[in-house]
C-alpha positions, 0 to 999 in steps of 0.5 A: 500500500506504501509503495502504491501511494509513493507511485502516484506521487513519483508519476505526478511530483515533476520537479517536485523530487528532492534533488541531490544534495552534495557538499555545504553545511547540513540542511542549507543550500548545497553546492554540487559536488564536483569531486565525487568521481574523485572520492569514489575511485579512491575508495575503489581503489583502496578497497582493492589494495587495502587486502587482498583477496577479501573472500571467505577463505580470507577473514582476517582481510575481510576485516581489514576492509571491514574497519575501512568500512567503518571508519568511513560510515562513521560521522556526526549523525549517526553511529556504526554497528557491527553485526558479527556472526561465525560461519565455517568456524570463523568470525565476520561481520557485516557493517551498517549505520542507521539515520533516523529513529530505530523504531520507524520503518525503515528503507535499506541500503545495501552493497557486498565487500566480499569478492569470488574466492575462486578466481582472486579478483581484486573486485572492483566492478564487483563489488567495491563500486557498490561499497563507495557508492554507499560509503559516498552516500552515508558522507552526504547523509552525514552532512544533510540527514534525511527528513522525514518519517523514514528512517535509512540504515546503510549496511555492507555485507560479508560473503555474498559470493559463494560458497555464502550465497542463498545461504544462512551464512550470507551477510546481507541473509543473516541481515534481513532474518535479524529485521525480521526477527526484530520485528523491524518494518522496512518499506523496501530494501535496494541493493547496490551492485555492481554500479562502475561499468559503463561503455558507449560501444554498440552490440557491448549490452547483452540480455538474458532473454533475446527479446529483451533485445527489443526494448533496450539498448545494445549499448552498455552506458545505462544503469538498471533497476531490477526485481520480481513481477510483485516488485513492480511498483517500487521499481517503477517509483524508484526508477522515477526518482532516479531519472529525475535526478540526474540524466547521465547515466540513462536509467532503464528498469526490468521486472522478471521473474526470479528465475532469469538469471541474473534476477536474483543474484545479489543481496535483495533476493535475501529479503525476498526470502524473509518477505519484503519488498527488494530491488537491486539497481546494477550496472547488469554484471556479465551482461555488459562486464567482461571482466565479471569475476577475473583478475581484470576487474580493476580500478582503472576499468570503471567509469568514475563520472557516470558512476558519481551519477549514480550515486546521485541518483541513488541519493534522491532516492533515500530523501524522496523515500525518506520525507 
């Protein structure tokens, strides 16, 4: 019923979306936020570098980056918590931060900082992208907290890659159980993955089912907002906002069911089992990605001003949903 009544504001509200708000002093007029493409391939870059290979087999790098993490999502209006867990007889640990009162319903965000043990990829499409997405985002709610009802938690989750994957012992799983067990309300959750691939070379955008060919581009420079038939009307909110905030990268959307491959494959389908409503937003993986999974998903591959898009994008969201 909530993300019914947020569809009809997105499909008449025009102007009326929250823009971006980047840089300046909390809750005054703010400045656009020319270094962002900067801060987010330092943190690309660092996440890479910090530890590698930050896979299951590896905990104690997985902790490093989980301090960095910290460090970053820490600031003057909301404070860190950690959710440790013990898996395959060793200690990890996801990393959130919560704007606005723990008992209001609440919107979440959410990107995976672990990388496929079995190819030691430095990750950095996949998914340090979608982790200084949400460290940039988590700044500049710091610096202007969101208004309104809603309350935002940003989480980093451990071992979305397999052998964690569908399993209890996925972060972003483990996550969603303790809302439901908690008996937190959450409006809808948003996955970032996969957010810094970007290319303007014809025939570069592949799909899933060929006639999907039909409705989209073939050229790789969108971002997609992706989920389930019954997730239809937030994606359509979603989608909305996101267009209206920024037009580069151009923001396309698909509903499928989850049994196309490539639906359900990150951390949004773990709220899926737990019965919320979930989303991801993705730059469509090894859709487009030649390097998904391999030793050549490095810093310098990704497209660093189209991906400070996003996380404009990314932003209205959050206040839109949030007020």
């Amino acid at each position: 019923m909530l993300w019914a009544l947020i569809a009809g504001l997105c499909a008449g509200c025009g102007g009326s979306v929250q823009q971006p708000s980047s840089g300046g002093a909390a809750g005054g007029p703010l400045a656009a936020d020319a270094d962002a493409a900067t801060r987010l391939a330092a943190h690309v870059q660092t996440i890479c570098t910090i530890a590698p290979p930050r896979d299951h087999e590896h905990p104690e790098n997985l902790e490093r980056v989980a301090r960095y993490i910290t460090s970053q999502l820490e600031g003057p209006n909301a404070h860190v918590t950690q959710q440790v867990y013990e898996a395959w007889d060793k200690s990890y640990r996801n990393v959130s931060v919560l704007f606005g009162d723990p008992a209001a319903p609440r919107l979440v965000l959410g990107a995976h900082y672990d990388t496929d043990a079995r190819t030691r990829t430095p990750g950095a499409d996949d998914n340090a992208s979608g982790v200084a997405v949400l460290i940039e985002l988590a700044r500049r709610l710091h610096e202007s907290p969101p208004t309104g009802a809603i309350a935002v938690e940003l989480v980093a989750y451990t071992l979305e890659e397999d052998p964690g994957f569908a399993s209890r012992n996925m972060g972003s799983m483990r996550h969603a159980a303790m809302l439901k067990d908690t008996g937190v309300q959450v409006i809808g959750m948003v996955s970032l993955e996969m957010l810094g691939f970007f290319t303007d070379e014809p025939g570069s955008q592949k799909f899933p089912l060929p006639a999907m060919a039909e409705r989209y581009p073939d050229t790789g420079n969108f971002i997609a907002v992706v989920g389930r038939p019954e997730d239809q009307t937030m994606i359509a909110g979603v989608e909305a906002i996101m267009k209206r905030a920024a037009e580069d990268p151009a923001v396309y959307s698909l509903a499928a069911p989850a049994v196309v491959r490539g639906i359900a494959l990150s951390d949004h389908s773990s709220y899926w089992r737990h019965g919320y409503t979930a989303v991801m937003i993705s730059d469509t993986s090894f859709y487009r990605n030649p390097h998904y999974h391999t030793p050549n998903d490095t810093p310098e591959t990704l497209d660093y001003r189209r991906m400070a898009g996003v996380l404009d994008q990314v932003e209205a969201v959050v206040r839109h949903l949030a007020r």
